[in-house]
DSSP file (Angstrom, degrees, kcal/mol; ACC not computed):
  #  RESIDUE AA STRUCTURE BP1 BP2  ACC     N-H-->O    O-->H-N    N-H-->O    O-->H-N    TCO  KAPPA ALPHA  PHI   PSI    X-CA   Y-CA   Z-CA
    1    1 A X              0   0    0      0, 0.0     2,-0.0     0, 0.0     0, 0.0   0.000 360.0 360.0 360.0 134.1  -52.0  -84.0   89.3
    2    2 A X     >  -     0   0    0      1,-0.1     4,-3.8     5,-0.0     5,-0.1  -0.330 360.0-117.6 -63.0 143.0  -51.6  -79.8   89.5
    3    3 A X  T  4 S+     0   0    0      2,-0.2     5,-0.1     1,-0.2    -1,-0.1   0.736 116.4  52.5 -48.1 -40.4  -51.9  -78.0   86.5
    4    4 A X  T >> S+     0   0    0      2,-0.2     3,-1.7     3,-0.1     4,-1.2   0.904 107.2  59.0 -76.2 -47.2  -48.1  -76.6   86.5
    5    5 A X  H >> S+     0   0    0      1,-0.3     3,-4.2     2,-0.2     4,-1.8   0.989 110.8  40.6 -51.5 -77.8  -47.0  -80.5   87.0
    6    6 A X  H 3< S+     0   0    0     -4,-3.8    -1,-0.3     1,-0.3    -2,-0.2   0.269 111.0  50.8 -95.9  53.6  -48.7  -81.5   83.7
    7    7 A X  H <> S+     0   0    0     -3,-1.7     4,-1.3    -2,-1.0    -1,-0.3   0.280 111.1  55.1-113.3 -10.2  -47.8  -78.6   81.5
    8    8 A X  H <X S+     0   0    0     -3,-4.2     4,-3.7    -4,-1.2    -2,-0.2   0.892 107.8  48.4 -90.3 -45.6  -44.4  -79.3   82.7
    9    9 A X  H  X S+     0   0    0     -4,-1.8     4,-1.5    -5,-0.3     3,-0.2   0.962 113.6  43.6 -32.4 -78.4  -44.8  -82.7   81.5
   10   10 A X  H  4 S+     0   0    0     -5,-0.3    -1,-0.2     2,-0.2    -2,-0.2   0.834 109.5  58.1 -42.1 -41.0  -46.1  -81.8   78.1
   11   11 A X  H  < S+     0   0    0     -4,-1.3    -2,-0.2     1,-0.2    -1,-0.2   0.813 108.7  47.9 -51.1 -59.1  -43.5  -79.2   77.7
   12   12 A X  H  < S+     0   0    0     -4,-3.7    -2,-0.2    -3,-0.2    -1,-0.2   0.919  93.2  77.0 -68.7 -40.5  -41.2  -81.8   78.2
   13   13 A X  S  < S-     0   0    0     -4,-1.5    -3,-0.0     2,-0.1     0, 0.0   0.181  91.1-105.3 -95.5 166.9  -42.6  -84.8   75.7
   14   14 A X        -     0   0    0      1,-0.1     0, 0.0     4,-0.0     0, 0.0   0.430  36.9 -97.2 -78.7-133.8  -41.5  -83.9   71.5
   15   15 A X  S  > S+     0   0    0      2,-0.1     4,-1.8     3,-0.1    -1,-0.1   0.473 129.6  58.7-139.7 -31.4  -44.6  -82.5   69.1
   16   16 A X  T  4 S+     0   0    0      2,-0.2    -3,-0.0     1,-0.2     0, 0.0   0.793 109.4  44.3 -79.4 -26.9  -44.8  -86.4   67.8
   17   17 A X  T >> S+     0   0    0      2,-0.2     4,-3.2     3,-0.1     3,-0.6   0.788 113.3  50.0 -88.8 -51.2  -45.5  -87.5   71.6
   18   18 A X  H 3> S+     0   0    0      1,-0.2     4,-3.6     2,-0.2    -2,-0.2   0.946 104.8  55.1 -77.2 -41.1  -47.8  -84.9   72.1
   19   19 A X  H 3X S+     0   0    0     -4,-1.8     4,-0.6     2,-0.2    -1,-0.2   0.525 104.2  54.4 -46.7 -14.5  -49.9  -85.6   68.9
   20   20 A X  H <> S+     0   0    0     -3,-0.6     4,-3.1     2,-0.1     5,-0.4   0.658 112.4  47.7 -99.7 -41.3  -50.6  -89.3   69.9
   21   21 A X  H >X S+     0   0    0     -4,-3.2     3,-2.5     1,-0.2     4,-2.2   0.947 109.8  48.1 -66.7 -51.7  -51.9  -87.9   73.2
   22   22 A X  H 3X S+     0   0    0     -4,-3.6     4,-1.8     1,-0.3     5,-0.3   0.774 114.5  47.8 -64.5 -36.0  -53.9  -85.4   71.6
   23   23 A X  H 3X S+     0   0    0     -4,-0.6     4,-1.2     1,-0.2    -1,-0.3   0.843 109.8  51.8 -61.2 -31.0  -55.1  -88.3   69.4
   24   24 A X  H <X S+     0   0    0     -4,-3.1     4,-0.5    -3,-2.5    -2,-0.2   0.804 118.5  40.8 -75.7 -33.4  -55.8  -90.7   72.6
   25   25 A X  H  X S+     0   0    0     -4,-2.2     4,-1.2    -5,-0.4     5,-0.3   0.966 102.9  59.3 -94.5 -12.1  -57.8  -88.0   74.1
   26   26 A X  H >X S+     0   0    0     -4,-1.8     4,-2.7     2,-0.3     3,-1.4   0.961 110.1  52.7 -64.9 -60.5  -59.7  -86.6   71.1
   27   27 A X  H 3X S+     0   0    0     -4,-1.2     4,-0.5     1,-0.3    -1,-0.2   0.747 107.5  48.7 -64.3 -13.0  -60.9  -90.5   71.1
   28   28 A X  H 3X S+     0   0    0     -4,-0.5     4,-1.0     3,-0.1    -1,-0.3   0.651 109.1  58.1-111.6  -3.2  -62.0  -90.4   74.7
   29   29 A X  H <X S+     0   0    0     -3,-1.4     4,-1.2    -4,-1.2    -2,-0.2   0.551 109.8  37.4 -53.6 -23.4  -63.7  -87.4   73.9
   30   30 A X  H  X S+     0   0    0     -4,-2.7     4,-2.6    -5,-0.3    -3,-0.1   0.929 109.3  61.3 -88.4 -34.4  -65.7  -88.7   71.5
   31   31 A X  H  X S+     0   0    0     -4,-0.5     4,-1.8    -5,-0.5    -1,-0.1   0.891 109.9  47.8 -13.6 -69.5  -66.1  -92.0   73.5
   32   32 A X  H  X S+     0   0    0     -4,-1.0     4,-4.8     2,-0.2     5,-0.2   0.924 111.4  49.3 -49.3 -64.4  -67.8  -89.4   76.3
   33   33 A X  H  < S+     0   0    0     -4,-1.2    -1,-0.2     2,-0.3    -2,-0.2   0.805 112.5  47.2 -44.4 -39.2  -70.1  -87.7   73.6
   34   34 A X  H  X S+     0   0    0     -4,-2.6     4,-0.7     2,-0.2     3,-0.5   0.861 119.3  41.3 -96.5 -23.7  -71.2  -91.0   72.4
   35   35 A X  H >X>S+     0   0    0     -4,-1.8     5,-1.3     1,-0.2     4,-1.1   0.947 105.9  57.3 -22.3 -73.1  -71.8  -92.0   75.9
   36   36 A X  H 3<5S+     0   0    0     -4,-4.8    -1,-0.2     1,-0.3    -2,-0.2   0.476 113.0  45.6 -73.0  -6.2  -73.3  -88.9   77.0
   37   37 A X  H 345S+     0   0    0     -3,-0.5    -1,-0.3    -5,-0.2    -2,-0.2   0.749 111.2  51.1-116.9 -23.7  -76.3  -89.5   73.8
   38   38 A X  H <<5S-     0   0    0     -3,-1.0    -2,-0.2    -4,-0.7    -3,-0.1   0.464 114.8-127.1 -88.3  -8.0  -76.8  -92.8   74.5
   39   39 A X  T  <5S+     0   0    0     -4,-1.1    -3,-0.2    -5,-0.0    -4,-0.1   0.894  81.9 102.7  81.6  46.7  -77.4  -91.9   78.3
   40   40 A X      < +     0   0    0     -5,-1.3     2,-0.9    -6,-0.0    -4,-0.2   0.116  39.2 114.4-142.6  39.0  -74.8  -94.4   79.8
   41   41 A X        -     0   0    0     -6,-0.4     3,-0.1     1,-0.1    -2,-0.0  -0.920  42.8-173.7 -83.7  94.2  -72.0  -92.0   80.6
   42   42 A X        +     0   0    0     -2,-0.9     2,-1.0     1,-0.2    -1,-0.1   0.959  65.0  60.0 -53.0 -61.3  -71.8  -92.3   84.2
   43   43 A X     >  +     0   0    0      1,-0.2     4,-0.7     2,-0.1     3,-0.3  -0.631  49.7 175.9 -94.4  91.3  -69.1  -89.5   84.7
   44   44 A X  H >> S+     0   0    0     -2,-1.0     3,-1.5     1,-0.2     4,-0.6   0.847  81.8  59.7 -42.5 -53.6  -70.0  -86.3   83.6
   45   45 A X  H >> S+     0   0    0      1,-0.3     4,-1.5     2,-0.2     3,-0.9   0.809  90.9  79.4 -57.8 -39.6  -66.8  -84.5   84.9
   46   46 A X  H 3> S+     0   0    0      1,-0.3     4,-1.3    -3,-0.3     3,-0.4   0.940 102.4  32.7 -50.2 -40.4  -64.8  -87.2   82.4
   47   47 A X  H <X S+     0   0    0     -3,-1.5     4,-0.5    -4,-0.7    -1,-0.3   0.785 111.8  54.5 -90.1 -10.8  -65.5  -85.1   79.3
   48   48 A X  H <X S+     0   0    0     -3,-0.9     4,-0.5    -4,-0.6    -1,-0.3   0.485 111.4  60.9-101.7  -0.5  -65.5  -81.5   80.6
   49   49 A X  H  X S+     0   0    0     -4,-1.5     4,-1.1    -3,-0.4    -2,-0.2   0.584 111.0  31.8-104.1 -34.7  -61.7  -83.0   81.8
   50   50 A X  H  X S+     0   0    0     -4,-1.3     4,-2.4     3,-0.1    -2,-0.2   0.513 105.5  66.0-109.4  21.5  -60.3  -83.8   78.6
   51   51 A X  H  X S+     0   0    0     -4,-0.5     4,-0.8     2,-0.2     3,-0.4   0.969 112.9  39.3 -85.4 -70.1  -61.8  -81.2   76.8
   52   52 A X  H  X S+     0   0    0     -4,-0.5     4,-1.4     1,-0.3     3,-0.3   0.817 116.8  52.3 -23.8 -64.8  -59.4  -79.0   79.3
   53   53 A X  H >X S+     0   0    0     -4,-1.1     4,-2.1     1,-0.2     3,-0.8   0.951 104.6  51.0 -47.3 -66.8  -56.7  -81.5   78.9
   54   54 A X  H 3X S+     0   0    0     -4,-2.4     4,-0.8    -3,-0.4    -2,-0.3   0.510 111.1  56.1 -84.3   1.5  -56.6  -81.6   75.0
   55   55 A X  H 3X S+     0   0    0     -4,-0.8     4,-1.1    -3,-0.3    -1,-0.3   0.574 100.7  51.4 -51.6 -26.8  -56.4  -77.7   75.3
   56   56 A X  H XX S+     0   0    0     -4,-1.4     3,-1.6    -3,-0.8     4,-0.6   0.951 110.0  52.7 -74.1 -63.8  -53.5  -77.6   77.4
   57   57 A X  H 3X S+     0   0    0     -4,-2.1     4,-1.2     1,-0.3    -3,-0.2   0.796 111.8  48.5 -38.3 -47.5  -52.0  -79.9   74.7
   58   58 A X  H 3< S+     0   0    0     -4,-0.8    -1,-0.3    -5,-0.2    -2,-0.2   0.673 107.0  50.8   2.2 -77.0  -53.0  -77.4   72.2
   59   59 A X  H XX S+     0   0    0     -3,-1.6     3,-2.9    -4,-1.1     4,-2.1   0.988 112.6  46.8 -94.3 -92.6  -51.7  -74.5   73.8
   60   60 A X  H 3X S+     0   0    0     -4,-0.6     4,-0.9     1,-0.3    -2,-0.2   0.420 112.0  50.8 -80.0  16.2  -48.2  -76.1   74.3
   61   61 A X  H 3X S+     0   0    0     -4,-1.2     4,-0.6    -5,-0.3    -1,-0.3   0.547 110.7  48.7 -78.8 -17.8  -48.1  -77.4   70.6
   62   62 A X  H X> S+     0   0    0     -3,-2.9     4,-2.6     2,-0.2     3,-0.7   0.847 112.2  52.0 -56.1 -67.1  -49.0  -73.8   69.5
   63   63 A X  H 3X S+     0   0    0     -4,-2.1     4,-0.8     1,-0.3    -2,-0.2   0.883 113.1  48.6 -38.0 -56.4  -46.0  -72.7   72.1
   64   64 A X  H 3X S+     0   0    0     -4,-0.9     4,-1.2     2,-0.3    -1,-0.3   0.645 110.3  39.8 -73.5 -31.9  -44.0  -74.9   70.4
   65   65 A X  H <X S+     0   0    0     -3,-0.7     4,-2.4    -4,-0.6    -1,-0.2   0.776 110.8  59.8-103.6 -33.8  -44.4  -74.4   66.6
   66   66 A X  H  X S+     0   0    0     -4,-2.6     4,-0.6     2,-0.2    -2,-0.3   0.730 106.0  56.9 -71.8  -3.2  -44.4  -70.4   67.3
   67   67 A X  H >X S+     0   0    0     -4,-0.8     3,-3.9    -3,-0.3     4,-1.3   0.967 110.1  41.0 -30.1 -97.2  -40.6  -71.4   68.9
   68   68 A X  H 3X S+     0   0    0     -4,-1.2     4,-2.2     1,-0.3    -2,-0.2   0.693 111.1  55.5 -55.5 -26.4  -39.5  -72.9   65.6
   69   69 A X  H 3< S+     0   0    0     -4,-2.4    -1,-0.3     2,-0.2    -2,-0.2   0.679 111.4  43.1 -59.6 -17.3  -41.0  -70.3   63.7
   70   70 A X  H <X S+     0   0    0     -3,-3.9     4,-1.7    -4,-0.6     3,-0.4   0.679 112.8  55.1 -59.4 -59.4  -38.9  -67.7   65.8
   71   71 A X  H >X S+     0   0    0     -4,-1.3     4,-1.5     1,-0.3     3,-0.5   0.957 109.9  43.6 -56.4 -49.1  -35.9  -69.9   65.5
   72   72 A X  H 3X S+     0   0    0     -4,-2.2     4,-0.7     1,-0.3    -1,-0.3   0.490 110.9  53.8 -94.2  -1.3  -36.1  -70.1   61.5
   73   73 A X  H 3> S+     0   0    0     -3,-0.4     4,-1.1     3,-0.1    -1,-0.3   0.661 112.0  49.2 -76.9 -17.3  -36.8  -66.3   61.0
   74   74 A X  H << S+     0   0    0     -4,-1.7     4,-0.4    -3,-0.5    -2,-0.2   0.763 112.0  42.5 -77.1 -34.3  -33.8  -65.8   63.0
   75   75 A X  H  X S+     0   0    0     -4,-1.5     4,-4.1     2,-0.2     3,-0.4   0.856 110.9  56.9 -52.6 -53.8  -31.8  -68.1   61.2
   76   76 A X  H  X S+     0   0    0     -4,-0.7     4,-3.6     1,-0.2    -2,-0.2   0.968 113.8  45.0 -54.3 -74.4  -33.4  -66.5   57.7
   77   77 A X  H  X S+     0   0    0     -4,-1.1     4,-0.6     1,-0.2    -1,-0.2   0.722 107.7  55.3 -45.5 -19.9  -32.0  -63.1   59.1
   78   78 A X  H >> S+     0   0    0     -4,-0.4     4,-0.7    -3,-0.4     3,-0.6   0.872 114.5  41.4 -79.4 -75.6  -28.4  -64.4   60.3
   79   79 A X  H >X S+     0   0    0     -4,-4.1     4,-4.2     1,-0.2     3,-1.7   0.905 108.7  55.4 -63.8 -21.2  -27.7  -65.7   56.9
   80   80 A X  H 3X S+     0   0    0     -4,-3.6     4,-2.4    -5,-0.3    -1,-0.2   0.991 111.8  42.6 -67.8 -39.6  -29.0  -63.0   55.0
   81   81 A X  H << S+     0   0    0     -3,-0.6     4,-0.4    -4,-0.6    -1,-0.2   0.653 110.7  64.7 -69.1   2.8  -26.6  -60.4   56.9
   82   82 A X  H << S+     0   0    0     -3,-1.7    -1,-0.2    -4,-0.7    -2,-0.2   0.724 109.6  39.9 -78.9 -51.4  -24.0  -63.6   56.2
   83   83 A X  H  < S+     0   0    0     -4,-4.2    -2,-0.2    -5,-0.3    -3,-0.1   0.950 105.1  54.6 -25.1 -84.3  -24.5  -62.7   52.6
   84   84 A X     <        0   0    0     -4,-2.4    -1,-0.2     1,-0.3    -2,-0.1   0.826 360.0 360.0 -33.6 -60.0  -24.6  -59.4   52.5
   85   85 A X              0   0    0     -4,-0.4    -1,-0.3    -5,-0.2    -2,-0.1   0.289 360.0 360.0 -43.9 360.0  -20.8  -59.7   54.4
């Protein structure tokens, strides 16, 4: 899958959706790690791949919460000039 495919993907799914992946990969990250010390982690590539992954998830939970933080100062700032009025 292209990088632009799954941010649009992420992008799409809610903040609740994206927090249960982040949780499902954070747990195959650790999986890898506890693989990777016990020397039977075959696939190297597997952790340096959701390490990636559960930055993009990051990234567009980040995106997402400075949104609603935009939205509700904008809001704050409509009613106060609602007030004023």
């Amino acid at each position: 899958m292209k990088i632009k495919d799954e941010l649009k993907e992420l992008r799409a799914k809610s903040e609740k959706e994206l927090l249960l992946e982040l949780r499902k990969n954070y747990d195959i990250l650790r999986e890898c790690r506890f693989q990777a010390k016990m020397r039977e982690l075959k696939d190297m590539k597997k952790a340096h791949k959701t390490k990636k992954i559960v930055a993009r998830i990051l990234t567009v939970l980040r995106q997402k919460m400075e949104k609603d933080i935009e939205n509700i100062e904008k809001n704050t700032k409509q009613d106060k000039k609602m007030e004023k009025k």
